[in-house]
N, CA, C and O atoms as a GROMACS GRO file, in nm:
protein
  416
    1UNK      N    1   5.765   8.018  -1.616
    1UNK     CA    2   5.694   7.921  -1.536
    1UNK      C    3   5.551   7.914  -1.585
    1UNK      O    4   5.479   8.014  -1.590
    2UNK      N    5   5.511   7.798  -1.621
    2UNK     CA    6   5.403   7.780  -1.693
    2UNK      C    7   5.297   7.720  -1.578
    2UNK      O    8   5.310   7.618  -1.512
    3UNK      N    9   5.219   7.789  -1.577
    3UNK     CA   10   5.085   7.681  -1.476
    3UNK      C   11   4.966   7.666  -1.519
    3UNK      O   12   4.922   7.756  -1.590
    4UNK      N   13   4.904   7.583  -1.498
    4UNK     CA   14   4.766   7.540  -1.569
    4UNK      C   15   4.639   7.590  -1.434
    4UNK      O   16   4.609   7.528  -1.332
    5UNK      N   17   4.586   7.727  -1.485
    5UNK     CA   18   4.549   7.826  -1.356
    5UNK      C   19   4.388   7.828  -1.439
    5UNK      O   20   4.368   7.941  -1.486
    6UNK      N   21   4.272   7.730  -1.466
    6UNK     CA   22   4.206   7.777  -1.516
    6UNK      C   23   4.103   7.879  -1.488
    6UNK      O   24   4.037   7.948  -1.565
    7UNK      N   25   4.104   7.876  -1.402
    7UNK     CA   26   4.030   7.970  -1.274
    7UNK      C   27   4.007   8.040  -1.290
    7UNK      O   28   3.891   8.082  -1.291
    8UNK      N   29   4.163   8.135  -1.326
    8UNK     CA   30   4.213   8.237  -1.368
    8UNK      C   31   4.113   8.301  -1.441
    8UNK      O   32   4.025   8.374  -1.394
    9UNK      N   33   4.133   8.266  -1.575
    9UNK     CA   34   4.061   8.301  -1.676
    9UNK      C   35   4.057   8.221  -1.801
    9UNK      O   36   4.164   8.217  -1.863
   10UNK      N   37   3.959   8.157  -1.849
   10UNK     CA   38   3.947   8.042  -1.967
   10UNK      C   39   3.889   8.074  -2.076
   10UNK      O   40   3.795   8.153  -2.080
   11UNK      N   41   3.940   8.013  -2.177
   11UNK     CA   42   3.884   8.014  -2.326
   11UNK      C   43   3.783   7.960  -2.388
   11UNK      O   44   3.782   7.840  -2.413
   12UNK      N   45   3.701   8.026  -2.417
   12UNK     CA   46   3.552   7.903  -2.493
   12UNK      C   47   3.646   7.846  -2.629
   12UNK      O   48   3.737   7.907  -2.685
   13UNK      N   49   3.603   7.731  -2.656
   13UNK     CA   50   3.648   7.678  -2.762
   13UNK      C   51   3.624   7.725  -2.895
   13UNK      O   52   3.671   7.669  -2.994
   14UNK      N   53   3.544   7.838  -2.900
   14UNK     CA   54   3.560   7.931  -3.062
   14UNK      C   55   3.668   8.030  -3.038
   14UNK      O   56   3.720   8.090  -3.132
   15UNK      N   57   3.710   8.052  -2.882
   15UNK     CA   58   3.853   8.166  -2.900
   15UNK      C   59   3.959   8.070  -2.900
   15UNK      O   60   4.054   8.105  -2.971
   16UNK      N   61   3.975   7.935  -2.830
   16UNK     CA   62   4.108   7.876  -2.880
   16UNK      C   63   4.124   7.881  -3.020
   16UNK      O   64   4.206   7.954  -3.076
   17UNK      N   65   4.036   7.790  -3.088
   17UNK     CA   66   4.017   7.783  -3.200
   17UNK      C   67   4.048   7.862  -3.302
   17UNK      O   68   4.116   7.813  -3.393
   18UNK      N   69   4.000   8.019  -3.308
   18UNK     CA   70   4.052   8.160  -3.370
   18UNK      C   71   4.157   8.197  -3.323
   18UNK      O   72   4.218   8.277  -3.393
   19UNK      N   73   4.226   8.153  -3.180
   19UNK     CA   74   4.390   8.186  -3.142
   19UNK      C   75   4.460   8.116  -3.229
   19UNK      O   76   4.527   8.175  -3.314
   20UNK      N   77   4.456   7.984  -3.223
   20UNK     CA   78   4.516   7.879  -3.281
   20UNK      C   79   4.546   7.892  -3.392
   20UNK      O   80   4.664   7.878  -3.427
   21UNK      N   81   4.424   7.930  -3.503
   21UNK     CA   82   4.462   8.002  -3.619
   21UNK      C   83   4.468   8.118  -3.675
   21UNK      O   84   4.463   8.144  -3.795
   22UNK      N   85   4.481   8.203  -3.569
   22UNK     CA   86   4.569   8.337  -3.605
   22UNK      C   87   4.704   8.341  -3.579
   22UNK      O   88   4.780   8.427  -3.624
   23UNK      N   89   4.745   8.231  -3.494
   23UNK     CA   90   4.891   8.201  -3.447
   23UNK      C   91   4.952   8.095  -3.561
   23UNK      O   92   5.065   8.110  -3.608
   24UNK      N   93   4.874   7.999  -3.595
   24UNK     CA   94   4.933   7.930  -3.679
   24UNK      C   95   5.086   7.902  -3.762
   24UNK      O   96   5.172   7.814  -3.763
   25UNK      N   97   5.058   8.059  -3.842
   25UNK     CA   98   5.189   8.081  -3.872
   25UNK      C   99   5.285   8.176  -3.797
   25UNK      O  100   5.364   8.241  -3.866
   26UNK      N  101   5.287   8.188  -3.685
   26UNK     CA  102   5.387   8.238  -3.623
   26UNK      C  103   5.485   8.124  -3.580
   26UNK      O  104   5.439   8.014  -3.551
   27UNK      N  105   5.649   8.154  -3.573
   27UNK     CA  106   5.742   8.029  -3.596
   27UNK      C  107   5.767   8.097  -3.418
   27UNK      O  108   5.864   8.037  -3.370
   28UNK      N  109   5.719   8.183  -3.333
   28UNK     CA  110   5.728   8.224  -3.231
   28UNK      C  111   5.679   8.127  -3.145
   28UNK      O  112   5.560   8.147  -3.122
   29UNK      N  113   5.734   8.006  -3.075
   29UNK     CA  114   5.652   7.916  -2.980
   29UNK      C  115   5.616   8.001  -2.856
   29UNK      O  116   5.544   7.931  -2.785
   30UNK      N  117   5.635   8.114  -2.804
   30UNK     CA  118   5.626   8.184  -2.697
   30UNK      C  119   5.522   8.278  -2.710
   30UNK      O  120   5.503   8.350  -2.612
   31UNK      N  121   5.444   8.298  -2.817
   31UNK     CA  122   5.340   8.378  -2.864
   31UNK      C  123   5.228   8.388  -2.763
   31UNK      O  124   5.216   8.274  -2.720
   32UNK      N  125   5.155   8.452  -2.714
   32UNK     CA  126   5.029   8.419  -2.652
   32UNK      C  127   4.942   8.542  -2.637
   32UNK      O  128   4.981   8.654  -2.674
   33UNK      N  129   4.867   8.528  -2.602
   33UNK     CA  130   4.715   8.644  -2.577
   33UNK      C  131   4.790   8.718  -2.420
   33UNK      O  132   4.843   8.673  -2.319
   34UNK      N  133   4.752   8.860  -2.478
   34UNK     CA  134   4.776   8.939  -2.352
   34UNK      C  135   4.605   8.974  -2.285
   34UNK      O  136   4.521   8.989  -2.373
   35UNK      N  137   4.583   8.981  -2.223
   35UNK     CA  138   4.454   8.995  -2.147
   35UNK      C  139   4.487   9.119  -2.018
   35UNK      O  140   4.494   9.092  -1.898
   36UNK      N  141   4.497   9.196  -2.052
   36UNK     CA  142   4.440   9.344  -1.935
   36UNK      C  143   4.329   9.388  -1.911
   36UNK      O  144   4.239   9.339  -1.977
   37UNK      N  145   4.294   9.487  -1.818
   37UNK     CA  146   4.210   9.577  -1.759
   37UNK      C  147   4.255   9.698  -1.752
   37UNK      O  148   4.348   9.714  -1.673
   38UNK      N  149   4.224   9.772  -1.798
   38UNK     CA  150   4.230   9.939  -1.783
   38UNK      C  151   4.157  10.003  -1.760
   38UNK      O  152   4.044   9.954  -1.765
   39UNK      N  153   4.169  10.157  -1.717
   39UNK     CA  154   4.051  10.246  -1.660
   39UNK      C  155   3.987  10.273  -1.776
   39UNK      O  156   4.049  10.281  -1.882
   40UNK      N  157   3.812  10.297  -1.764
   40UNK     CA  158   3.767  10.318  -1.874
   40UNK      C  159   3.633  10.428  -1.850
   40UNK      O  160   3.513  10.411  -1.872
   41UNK      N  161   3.693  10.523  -1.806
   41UNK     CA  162   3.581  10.644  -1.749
   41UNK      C  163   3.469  10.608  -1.728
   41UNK      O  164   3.468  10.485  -1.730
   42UNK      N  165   3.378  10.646  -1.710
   42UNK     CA  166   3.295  10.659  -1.576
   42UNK      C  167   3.205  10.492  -1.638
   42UNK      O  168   3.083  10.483  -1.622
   43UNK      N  169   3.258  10.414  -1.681
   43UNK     CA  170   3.149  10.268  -1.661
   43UNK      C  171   3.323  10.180  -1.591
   43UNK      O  172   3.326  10.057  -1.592
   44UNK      N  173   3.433  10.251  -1.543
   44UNK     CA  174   3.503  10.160  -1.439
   44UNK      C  175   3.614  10.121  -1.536
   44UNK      O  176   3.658  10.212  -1.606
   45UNK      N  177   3.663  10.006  -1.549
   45UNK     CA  178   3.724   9.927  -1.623
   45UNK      C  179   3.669   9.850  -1.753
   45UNK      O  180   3.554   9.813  -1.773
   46UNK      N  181   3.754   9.837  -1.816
   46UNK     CA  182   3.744   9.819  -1.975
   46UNK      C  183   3.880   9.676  -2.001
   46UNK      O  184   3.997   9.664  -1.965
   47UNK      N  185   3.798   9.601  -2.071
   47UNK     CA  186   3.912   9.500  -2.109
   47UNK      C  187   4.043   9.516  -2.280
   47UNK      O  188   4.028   9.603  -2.366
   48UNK      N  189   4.106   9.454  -2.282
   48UNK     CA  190   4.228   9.479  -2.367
   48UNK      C  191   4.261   9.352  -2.403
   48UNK      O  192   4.253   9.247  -2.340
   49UNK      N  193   4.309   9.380  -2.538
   49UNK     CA  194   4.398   9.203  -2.582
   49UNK      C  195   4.446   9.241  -2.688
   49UNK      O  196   4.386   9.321  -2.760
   50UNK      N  197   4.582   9.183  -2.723
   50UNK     CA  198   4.680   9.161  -2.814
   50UNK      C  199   4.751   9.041  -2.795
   50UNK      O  200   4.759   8.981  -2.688
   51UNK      N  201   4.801   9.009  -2.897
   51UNK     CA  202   4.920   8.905  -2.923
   51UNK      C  203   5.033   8.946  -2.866
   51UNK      O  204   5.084   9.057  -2.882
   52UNK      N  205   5.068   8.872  -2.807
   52UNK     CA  206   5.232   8.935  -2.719
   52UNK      C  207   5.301   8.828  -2.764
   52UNK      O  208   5.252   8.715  -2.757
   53UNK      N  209   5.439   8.854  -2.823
   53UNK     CA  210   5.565   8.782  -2.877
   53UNK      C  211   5.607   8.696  -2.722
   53UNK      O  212   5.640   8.578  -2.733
   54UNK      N  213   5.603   8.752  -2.601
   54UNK     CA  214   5.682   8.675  -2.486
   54UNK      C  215   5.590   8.752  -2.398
   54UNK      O  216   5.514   8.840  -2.438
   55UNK      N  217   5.605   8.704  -2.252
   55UNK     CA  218   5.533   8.780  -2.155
   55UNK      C  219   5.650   8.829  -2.055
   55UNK      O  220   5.746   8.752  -2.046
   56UNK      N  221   5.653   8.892  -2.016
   56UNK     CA  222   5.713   9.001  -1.926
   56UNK      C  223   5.721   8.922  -1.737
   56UNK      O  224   5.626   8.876  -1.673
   57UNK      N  225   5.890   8.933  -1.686
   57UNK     CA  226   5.866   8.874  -1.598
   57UNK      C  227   5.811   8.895  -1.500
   57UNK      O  228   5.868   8.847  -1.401
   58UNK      N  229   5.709   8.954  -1.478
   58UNK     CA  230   5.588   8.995  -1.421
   58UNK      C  231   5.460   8.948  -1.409
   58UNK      O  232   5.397   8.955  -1.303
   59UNK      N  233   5.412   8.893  -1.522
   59UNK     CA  234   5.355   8.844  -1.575
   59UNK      C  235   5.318   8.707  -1.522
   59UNK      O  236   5.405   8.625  -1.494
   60UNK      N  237   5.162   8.676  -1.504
   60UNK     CA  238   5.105   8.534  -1.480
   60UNK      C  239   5.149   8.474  -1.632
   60UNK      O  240   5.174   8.555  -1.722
   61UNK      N  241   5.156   8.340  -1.654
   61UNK     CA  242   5.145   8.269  -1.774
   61UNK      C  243   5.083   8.162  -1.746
   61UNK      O  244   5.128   8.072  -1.675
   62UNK      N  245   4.950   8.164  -1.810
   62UNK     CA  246   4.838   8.084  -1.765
   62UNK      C  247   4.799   7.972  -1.908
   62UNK      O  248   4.770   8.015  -2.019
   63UNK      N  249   4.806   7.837  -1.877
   63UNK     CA  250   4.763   7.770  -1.988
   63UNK      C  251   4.575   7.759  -2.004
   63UNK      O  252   4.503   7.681  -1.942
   64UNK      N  253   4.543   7.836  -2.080
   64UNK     CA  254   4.374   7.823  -2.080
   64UNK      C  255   4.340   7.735  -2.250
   64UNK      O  256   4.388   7.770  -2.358
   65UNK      N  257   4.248   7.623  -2.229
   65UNK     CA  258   4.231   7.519  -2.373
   65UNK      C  259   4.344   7.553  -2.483
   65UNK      O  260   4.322   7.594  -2.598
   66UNK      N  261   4.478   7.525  -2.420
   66UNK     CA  262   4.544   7.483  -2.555
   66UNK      C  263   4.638   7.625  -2.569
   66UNK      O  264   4.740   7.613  -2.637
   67UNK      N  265   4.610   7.749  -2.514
   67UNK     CA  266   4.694   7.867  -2.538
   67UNK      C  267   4.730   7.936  -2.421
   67UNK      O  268   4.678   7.942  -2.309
   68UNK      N  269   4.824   7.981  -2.466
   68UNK     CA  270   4.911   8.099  -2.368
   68UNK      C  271   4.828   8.183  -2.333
   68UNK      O  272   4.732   8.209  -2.406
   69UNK      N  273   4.852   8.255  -2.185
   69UNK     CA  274   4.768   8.374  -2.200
   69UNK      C  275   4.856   8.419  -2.067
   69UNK      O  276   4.895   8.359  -1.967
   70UNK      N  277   4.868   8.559  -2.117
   70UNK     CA  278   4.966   8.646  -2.059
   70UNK      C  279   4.858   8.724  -1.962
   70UNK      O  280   4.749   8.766  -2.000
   71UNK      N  281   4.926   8.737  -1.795
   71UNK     CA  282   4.806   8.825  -1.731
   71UNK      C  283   4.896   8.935  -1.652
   71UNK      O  284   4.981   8.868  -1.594
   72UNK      N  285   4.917   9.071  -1.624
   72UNK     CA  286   4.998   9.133  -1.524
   72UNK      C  287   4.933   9.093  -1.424
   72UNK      O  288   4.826   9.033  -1.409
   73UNK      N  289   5.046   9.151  -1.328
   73UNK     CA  290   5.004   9.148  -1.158
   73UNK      C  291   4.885   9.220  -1.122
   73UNK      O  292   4.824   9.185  -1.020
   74UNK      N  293   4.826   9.358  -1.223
   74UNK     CA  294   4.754   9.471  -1.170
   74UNK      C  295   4.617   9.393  -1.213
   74UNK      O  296   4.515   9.371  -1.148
   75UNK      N  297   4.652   9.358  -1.350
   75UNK     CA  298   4.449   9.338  -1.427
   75UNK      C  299   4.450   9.162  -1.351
   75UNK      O  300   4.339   9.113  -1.375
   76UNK      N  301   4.511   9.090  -1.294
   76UNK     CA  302   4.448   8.955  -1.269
   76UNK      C  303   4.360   8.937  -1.153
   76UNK      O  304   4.290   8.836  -1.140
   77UNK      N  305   4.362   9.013  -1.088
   77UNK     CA  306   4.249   9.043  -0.975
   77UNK      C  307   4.088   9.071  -1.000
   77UNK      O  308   3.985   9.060  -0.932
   78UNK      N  309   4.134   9.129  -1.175
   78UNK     CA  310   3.964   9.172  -1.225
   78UNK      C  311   3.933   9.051  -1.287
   78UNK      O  312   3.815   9.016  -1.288
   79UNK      N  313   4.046   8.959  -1.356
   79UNK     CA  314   4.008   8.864  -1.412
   79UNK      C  315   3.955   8.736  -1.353
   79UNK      O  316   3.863   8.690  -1.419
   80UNK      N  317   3.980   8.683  -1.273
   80UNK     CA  318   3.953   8.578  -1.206
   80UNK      C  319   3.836   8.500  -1.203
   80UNK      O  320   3.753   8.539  -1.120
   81UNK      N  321   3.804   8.399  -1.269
   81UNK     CA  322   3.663   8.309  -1.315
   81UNK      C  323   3.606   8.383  -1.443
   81UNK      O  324   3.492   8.348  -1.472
   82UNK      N  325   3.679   8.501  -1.544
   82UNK     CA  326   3.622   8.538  -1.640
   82UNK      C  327   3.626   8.479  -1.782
   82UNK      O  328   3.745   8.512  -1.789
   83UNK      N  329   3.611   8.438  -1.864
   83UNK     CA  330   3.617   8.364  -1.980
   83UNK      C  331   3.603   8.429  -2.141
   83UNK      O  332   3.497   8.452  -2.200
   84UNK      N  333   3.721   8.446  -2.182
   84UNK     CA  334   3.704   8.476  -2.313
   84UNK      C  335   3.643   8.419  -2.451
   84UNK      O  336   3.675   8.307  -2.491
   85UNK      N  337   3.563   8.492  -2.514
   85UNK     CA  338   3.508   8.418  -2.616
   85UNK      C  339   3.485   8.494  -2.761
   85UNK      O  340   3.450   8.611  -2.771
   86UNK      N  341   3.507   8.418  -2.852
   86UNK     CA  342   3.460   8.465  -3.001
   86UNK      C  343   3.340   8.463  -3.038
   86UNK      O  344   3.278   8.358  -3.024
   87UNK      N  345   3.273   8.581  -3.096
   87UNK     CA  346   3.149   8.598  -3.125
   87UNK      C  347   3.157   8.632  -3.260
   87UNK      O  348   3.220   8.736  -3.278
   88UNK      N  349   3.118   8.584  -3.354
   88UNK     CA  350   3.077   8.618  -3.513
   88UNK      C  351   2.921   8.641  -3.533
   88UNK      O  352   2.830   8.559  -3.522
   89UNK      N  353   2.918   8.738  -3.558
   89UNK     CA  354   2.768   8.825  -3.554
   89UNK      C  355   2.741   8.905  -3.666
   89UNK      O  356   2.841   8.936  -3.732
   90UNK      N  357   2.598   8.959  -3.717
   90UNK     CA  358   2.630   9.014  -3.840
   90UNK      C  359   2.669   9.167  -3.772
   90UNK      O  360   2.680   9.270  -3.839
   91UNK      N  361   2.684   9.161  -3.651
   91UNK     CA  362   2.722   9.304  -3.633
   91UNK      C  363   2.842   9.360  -3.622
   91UNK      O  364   2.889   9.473  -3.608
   92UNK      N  365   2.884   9.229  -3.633
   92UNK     CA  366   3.092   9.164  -3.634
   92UNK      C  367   3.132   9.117  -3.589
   92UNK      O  368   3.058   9.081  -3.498
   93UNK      N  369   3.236   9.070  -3.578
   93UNK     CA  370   3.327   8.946  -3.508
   93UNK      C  371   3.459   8.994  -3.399
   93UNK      O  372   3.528   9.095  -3.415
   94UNK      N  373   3.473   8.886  -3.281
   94UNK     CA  374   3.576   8.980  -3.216
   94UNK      C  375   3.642   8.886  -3.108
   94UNK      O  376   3.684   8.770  -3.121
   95UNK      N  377   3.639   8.941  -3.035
   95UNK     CA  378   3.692   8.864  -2.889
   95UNK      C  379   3.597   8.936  -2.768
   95UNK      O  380   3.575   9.057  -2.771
   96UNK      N  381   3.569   8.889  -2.712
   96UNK     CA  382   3.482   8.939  -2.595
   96UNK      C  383   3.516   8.843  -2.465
   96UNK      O  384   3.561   8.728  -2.464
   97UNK      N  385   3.467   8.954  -2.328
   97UNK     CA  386   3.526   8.917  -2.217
   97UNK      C  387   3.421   8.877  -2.124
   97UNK      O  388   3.371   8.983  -2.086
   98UNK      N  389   3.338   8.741  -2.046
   98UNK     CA  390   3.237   8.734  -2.009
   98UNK      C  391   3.324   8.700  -1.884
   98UNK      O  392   3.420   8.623  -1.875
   99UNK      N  393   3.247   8.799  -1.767
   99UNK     CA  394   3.327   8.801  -1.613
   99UNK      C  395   3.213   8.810  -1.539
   99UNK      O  396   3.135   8.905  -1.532
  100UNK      N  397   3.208   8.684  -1.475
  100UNK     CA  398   3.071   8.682  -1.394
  100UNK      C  399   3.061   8.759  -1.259
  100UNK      O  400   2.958   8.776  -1.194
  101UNK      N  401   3.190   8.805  -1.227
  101UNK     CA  402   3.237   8.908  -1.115
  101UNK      C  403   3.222   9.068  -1.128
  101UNK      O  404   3.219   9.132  -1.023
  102UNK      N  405   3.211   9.131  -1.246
  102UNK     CA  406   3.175   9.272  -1.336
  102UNK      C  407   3.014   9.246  -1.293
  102UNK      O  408   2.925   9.161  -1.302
  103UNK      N  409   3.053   9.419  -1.225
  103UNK     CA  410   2.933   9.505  -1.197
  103UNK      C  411   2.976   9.637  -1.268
  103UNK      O  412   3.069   9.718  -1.261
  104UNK      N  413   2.835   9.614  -1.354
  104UNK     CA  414   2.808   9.712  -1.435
  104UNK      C  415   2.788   9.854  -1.410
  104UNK      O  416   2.763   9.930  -1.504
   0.00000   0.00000   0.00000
């Protein structure tokens, strides 16, 4: 069940963009970004992401600009109004998680 939840959590258009073509050649139409929260000693929670082949029926499946994005039942509560984005820096390049709800 696919829903268009942007709320949820959304993509700046340099992470569709770098999804899009890191997925490119995958012949997997079910491919999408996994997005968690995990414990991350004493600064609280810590964010997570991988490519997931399918999402788990558990799983939110959220359409954010153009891509899949896989959320469990446990981390979508931290996510909610947070927005993923690509940063290319000379200090490196990545995926990063801007959550206007995270207290530091």
């Amino acid at each position: 069940m696919l829903e268009a939840q942007p709320s949820v959590v959304s993509l700046s258009d340099a992470a569709a963009l770098k999804l899009r073509e890191i997925t490119a050649e995958e012949p997997n139409p079910n491919i999408g970004l996994r997005v968690y929260v995990y414990s991350g000693g004493c600064s609280g929670f810590r964010y997570g992401m991988m490519l997931e082949d399918a999402p788990t029926s558990e799983d939110q499946v959220l359409q954010a600009n153009g891509v899949r994005v896989y959320v469990d039942p446990q981390s979508i509560q931290y996510l909610t109004g947070a927005e993923i984005d690509y940063v290319d820096t000379l200090m490196g390049a990545g995926f990063t998680v801007n959550n206007p709800n995270a207290v530091s």
